[in-house]
Backbone as CSV, one residue per row, in Angstrom:
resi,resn,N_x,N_y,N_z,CA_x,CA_y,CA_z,C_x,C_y,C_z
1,UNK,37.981,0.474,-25.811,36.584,0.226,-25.506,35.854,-0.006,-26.822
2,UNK,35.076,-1.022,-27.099,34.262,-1.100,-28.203,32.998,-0.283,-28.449
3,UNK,32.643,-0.420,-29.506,31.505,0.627,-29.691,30.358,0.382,-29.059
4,UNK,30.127,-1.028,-29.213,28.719,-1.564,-28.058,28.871,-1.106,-26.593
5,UNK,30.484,-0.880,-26.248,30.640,-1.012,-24.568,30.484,1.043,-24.709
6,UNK,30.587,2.026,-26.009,30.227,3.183,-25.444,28.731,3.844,-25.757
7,UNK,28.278,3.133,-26.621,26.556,2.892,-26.574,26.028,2.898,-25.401
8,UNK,26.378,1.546,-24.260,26.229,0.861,-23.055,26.407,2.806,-22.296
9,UNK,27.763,2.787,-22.107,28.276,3.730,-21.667,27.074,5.596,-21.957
10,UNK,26.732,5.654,-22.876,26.326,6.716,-23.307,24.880,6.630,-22.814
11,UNK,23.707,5.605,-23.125,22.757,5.480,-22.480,22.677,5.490,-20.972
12,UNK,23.387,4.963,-19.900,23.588,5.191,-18.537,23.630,6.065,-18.687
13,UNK,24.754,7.313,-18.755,24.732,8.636,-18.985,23.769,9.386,-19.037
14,UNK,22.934,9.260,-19.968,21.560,10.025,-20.299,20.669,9.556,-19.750
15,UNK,20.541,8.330,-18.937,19.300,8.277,-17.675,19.769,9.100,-16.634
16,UNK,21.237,8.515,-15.987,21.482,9.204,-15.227,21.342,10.880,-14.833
17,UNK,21.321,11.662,-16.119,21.532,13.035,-16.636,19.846,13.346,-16.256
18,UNK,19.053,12.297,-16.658,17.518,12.536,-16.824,17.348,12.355,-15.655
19,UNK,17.457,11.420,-14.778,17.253,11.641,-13.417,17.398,12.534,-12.242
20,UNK,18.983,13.296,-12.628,19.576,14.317,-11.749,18.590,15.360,-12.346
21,UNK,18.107,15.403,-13.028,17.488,16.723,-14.009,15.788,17.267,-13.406
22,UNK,15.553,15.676,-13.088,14.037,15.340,-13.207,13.268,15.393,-13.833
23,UNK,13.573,14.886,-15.012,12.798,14.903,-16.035,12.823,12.707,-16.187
24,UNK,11.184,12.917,-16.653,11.360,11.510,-16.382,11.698,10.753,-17.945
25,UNK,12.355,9.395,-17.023,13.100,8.997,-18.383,11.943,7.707,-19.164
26,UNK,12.981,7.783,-20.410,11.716,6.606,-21.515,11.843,5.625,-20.643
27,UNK,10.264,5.638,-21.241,9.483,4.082,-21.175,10.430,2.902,-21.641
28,UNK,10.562,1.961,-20.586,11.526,0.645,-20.951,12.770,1.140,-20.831
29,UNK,13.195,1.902,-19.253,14.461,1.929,-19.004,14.633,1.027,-17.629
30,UNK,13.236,0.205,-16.785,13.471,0.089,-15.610,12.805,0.952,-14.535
31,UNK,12.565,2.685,-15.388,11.921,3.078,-14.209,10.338,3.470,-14.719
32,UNK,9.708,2.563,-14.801,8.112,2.842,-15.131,7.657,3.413,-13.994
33,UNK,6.332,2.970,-14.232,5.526,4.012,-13.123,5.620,3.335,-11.639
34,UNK,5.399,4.715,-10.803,5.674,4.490,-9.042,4.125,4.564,-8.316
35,UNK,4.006,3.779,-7.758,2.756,3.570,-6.614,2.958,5.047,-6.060
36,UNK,1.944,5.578,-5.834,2.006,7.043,-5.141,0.217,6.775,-4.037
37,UNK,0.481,7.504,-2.973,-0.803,8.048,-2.288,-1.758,8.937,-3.505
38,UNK,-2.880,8.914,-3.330,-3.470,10.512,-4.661,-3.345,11.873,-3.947
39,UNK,-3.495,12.300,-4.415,-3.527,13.790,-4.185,-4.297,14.399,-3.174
40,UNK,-3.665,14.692,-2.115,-4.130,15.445,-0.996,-4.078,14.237,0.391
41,UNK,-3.713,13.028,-0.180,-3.635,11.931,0.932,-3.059,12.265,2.186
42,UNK,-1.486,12.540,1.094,-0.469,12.995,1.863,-0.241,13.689,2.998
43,UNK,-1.458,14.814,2.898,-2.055,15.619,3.551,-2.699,15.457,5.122
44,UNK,-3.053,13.980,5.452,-3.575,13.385,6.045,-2.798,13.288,7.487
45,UNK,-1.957,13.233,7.305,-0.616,12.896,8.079,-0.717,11.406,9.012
46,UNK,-0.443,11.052,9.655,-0.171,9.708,10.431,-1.583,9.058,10.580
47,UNK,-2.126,7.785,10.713,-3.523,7.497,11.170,-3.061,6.437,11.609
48,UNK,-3.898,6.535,12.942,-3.649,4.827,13.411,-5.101,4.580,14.192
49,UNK,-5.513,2.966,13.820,-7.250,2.599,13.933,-6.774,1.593,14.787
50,UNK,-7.646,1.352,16.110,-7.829,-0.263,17.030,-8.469,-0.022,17.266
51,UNK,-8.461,-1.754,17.253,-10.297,-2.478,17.463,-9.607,-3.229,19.166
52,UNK,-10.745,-2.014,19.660,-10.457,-2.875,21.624,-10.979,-4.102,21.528
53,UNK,-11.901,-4.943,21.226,-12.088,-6.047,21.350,-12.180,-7.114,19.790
54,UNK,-11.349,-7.597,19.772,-11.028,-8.822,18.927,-10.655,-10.035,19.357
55,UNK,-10.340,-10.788,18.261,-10.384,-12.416,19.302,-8.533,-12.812,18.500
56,UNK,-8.584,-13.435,18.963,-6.879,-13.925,19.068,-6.937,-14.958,17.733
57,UNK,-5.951,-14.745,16.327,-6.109,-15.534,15.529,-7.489,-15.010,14.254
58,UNK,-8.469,-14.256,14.644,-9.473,-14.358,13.943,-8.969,-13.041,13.131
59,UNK,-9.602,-12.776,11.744,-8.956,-12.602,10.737,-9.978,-10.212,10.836
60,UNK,-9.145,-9.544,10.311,-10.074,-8.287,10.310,-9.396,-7.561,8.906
61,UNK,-10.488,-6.957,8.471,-9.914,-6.239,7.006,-10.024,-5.286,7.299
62,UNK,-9.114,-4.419,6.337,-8.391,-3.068,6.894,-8.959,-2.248,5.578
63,UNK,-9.855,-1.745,4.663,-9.557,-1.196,3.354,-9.714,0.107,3.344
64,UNK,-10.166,0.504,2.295,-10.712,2.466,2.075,-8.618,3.208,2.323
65,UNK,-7.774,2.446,1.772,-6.704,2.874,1.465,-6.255,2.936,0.198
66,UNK,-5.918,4.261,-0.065,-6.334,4.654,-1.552,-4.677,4.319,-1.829
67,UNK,-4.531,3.871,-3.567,-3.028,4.068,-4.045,-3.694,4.748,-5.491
68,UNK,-2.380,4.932,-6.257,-2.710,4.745,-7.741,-0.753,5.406,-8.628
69,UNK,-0.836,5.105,-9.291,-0.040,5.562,-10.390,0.460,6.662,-10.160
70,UNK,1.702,7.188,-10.650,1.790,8.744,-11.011,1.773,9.120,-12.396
71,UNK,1.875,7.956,-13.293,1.180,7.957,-14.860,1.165,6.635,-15.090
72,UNK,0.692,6.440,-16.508,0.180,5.011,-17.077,0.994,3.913,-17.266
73,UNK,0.350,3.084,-17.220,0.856,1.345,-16.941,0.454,0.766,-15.981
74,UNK,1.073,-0.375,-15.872,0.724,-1.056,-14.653,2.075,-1.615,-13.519
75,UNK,1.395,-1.762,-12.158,2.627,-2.245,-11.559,2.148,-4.360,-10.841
76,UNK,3.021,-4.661,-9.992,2.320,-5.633,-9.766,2.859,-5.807,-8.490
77,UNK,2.415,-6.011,-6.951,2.531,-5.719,-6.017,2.575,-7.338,-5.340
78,UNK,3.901,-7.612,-4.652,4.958,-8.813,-4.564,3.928,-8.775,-2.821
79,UNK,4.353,-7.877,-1.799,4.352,-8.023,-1.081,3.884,-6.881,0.194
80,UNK,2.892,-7.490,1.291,1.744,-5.596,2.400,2.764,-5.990,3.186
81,UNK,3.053,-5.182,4.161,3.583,-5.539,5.392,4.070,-4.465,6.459
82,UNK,4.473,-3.918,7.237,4.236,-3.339,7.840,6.148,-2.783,8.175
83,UNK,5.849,-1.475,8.457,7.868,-0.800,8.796,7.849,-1.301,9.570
84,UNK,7.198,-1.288,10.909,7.845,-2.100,12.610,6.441,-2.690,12.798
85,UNK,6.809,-3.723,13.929,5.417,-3.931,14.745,6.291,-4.599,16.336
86,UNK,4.766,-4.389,17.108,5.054,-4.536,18.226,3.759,-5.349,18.936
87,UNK,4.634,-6.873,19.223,3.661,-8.495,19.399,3.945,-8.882,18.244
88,UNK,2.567,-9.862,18.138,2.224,-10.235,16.465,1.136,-9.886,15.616
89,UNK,1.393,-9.031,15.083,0.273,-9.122,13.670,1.000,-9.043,12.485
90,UNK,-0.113,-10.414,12.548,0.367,-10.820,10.621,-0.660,-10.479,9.592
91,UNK,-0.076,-10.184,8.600,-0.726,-9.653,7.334,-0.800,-11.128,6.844
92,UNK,-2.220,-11.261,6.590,-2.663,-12.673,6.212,-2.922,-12.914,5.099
93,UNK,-3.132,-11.446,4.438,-3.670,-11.414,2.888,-3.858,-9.893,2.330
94,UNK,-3.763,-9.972,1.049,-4.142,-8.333,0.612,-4.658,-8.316,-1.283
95,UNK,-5.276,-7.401,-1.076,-5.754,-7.509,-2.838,-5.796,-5.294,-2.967
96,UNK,-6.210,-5.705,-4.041,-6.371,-4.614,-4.383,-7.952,-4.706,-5.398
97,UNK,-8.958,-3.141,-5.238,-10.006,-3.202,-6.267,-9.756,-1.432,-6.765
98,UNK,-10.306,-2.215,-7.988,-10.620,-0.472,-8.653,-11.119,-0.066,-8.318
99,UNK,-11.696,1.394,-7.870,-12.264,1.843,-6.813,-13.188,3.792,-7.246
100,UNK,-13.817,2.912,-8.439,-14.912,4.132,-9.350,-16.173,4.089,-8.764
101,UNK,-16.294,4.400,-7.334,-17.550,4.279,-6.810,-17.804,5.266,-5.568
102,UNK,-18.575,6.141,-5.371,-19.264,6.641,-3.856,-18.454,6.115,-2.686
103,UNK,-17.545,7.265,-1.995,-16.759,6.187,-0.802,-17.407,5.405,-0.123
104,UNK,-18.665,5.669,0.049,-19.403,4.449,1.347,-20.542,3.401,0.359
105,UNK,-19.987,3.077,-0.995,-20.489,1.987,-1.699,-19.991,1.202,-1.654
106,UNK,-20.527,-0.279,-0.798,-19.191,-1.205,-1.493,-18.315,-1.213,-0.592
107,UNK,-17.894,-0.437,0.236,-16.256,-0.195,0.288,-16.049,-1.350,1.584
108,UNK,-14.695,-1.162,1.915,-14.516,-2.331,3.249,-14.241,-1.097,4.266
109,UNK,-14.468,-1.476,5.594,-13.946,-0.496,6.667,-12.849,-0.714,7.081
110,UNK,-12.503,-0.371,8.735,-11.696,-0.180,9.146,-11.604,-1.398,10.571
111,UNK,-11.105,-2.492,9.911,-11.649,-3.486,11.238,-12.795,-4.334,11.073
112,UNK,-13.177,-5.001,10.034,-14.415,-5.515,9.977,-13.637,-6.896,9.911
113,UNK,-14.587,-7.482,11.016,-14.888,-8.867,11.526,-14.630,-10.059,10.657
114,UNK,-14.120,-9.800,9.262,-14.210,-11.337,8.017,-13.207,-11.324,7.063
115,UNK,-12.719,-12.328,6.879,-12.169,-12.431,5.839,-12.077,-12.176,4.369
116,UNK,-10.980,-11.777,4.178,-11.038,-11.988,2.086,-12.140,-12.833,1.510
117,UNK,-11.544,-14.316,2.146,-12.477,-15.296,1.459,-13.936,-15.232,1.578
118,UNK,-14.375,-14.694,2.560,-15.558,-15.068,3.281,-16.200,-13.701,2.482
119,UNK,-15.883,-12.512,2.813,-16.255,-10.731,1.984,-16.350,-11.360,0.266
120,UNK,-15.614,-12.498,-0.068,-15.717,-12.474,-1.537,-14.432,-11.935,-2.731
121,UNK,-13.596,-11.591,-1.764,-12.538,-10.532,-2.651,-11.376,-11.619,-3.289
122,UNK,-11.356,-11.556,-4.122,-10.154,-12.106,-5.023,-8.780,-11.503,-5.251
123,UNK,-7.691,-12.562,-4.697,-6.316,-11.971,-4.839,-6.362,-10.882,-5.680
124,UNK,-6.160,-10.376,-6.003,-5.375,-9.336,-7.163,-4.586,-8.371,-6.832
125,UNK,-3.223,-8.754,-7.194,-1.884,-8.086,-7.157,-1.662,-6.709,-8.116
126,UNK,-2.343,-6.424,-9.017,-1.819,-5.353,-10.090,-2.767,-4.193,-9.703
127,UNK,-1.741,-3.429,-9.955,-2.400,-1.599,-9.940,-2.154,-0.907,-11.145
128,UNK,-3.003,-0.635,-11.725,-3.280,0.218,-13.235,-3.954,1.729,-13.117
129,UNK,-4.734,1.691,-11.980,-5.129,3.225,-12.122,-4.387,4.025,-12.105
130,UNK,-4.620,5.551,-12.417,-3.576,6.477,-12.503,-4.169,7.748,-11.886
131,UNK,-3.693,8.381,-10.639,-3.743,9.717,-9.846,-4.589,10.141,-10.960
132,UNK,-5.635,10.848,-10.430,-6.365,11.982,-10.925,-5.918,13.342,-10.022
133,UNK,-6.299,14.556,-10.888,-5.900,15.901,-10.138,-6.757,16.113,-9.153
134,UNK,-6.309,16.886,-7.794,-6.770,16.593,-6.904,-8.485,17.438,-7.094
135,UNK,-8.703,18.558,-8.036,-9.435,18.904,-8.079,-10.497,18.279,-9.344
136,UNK,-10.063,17.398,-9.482,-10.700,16.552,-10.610,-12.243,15.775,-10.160
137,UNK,-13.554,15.843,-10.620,-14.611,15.228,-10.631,-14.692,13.787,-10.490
138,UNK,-13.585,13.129,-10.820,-13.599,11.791,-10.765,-12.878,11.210,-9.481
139,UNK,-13.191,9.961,-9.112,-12.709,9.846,-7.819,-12.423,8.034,-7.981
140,UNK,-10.927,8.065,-8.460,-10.470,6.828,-9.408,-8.989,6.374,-8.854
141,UNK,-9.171,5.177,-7.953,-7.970,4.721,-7.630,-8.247,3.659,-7.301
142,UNK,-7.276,2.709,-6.466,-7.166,1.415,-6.429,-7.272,1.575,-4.654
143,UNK,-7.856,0.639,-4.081,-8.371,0.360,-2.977,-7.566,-0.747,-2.567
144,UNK,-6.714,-0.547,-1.495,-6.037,-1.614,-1.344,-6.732,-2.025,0.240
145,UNK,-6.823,-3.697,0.308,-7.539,-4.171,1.749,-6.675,-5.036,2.076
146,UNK,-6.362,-4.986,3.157,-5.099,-6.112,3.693,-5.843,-6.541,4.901
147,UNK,-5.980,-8.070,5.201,-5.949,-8.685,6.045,-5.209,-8.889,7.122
148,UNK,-5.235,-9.193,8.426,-4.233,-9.069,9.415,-5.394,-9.760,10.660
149,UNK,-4.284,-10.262,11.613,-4.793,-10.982,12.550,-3.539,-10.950,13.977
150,UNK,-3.940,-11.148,15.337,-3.332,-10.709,16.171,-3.182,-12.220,16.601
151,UNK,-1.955,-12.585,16.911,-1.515,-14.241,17.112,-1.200,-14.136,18.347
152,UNK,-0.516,-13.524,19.346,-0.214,-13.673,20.214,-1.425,-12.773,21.596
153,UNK,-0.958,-13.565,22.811,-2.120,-12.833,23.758,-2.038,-10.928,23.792
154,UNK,-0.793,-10.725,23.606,-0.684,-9.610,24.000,-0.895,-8.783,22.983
155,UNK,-1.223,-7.281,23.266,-1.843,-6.168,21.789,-0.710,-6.521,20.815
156,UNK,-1.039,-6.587,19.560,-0.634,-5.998,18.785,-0.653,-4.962,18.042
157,UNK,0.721,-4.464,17.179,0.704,-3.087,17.025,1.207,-2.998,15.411
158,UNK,1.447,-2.490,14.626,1.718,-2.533,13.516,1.693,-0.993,12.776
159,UNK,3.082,-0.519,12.640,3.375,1.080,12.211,3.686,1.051,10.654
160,UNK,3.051,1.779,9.858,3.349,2.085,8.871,3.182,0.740,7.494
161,UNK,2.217,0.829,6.884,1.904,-0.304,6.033,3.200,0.163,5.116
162,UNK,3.603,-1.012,4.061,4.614,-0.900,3.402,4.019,-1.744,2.460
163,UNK,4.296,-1.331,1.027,3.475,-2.088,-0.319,5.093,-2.165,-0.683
164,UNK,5.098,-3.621,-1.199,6.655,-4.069,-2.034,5.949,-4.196,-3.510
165,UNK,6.428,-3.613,-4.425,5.933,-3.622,-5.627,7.489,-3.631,-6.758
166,UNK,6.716,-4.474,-8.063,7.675,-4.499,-9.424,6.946,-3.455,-10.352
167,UNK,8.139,-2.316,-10.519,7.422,-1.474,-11.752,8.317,-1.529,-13.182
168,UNK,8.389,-2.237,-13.920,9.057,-2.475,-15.225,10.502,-3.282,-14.467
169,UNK,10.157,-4.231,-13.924,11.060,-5.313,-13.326,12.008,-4.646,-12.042
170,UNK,11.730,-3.606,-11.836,12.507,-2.871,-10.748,11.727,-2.711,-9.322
171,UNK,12.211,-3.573,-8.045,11.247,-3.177,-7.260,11.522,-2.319,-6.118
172,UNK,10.328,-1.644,-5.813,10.094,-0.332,-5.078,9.262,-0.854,-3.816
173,UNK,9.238,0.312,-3.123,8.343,0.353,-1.967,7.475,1.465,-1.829
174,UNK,6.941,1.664,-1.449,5.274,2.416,-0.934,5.632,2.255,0.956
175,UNK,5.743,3.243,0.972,5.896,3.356,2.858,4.155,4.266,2.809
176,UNK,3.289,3.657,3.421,1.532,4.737,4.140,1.774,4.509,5.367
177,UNK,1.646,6.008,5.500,1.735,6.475,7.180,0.176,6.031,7.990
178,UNK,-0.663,4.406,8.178,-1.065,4.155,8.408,-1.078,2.731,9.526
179,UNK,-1.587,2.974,10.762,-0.941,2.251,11.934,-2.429,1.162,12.206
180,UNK,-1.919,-0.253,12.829,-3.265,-0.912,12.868,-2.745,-1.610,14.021
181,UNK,-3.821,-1.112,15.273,-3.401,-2.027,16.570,-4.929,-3.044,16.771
182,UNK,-4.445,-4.680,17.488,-5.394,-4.775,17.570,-5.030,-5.505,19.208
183,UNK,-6.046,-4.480,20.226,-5.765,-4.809,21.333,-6.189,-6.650,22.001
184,UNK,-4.612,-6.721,22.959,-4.859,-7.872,23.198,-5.372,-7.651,24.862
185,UNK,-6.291,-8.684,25.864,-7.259,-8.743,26.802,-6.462,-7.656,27.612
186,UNK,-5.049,-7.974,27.959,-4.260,-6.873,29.058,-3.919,-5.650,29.120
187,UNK,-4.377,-5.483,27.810,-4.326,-3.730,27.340,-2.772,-3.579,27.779
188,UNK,-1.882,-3.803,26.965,-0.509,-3.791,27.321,0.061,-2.665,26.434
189,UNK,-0.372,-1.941,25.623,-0.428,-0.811,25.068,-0.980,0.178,25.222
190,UNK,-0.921,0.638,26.732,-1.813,1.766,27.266,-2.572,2.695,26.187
191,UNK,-0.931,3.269,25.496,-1.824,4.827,24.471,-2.587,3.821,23.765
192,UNK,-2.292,3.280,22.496,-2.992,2.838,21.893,-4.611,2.321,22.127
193,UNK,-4.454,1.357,23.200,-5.722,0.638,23.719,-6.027,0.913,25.227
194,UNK,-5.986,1.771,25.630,-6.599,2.821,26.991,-8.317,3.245,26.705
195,UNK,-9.069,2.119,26.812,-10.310,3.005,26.115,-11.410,3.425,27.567
């Protein structure tokens, strides 16, 4: 074995070692920073929001979904989409904003009637903020708003948003235990859209 191939050999080793350990490994190995919920999100447990009356095709923003860092850098987020769904809803669009403001400043709701384009919001793929402690004065994360629209007649249903993200060229996922139905005229999703 050459000396380059036990260099090679010896560094694997010592991530690997750092990983089983949990201790996190240097900067510029591949594993930079991970998209996390903040602190106390977690806490939240499952949520799921429908809008009983919407129109078929027409576009609704979803935001006030918090992410951020578990330390510094940045990541850059490929792809929203959802663990299962049931019909069609498509994720039509998604951005992300920094989000240093009064929760009900500014913010987007849960189901509002307009588009990205139309609200004003500009693509933006990257997340740089970083978790604050949960008992911390500041209230600093990234606001992610995803677009979505119901294509077919019947409800749609959509379990569990899923963020596809690159963190130092390695990509990860973000599973939020957050559900978005948007009922179609036949109410074919009793629990969900039984109103």
């Amino acid at each position: 074995m050459a000396l380059n191939d036990h260099r090679k050999l010896a560094v694997r080793t010592a991530l690997a070692c750092a990983l089983l350990a949990g201790v996190p490994a240097l900067k510029g190995d591949g594993l930079g920073p991970a998209l996390v919920l903040p602190p106390g999100a977690e806490d939240a447990g499952e949520i799921t929001v429908g809008i009983m009356v919407n129109r078929l095709g027409d576009p609704y923003l979803f935001g006030n979904l918090g992410l951020c860092l578990d330390r510094g850098g940045s990541v850059t987020v490929t792809q929203v989409g959802f663990g299962e769904t049931l019909g069609r809803l498509d994720v039509d669009g998604f951005t992300f904003r920094p989000f240093h403001r009064p929760i009900d400043s500014d913010g987007i709701g849960l189901g509002d009637p307009v588009s990205m384009e139309r609200r004003g919001l500009p693509a933006n793929r990257s997340v740089s903020e970083v978790c604050q402690p949960e008992d911390s004065p500041r209230v600093e994360f990234a606001e992610l708003v995803v677009q979505v629209s119901r294509r077919t007649e019947k409800s749609a249903f959509g379990r569990g948003v899923v963020v596809t993200y690159l963190s130092d060229g390695v990509e990860r996922r973000l599973h939020i235990p957050f559900n978005i139905v948007l009922c179609g005229p036949r109410r074919d999703l009793p629990e969900e859209c039984d109103g």
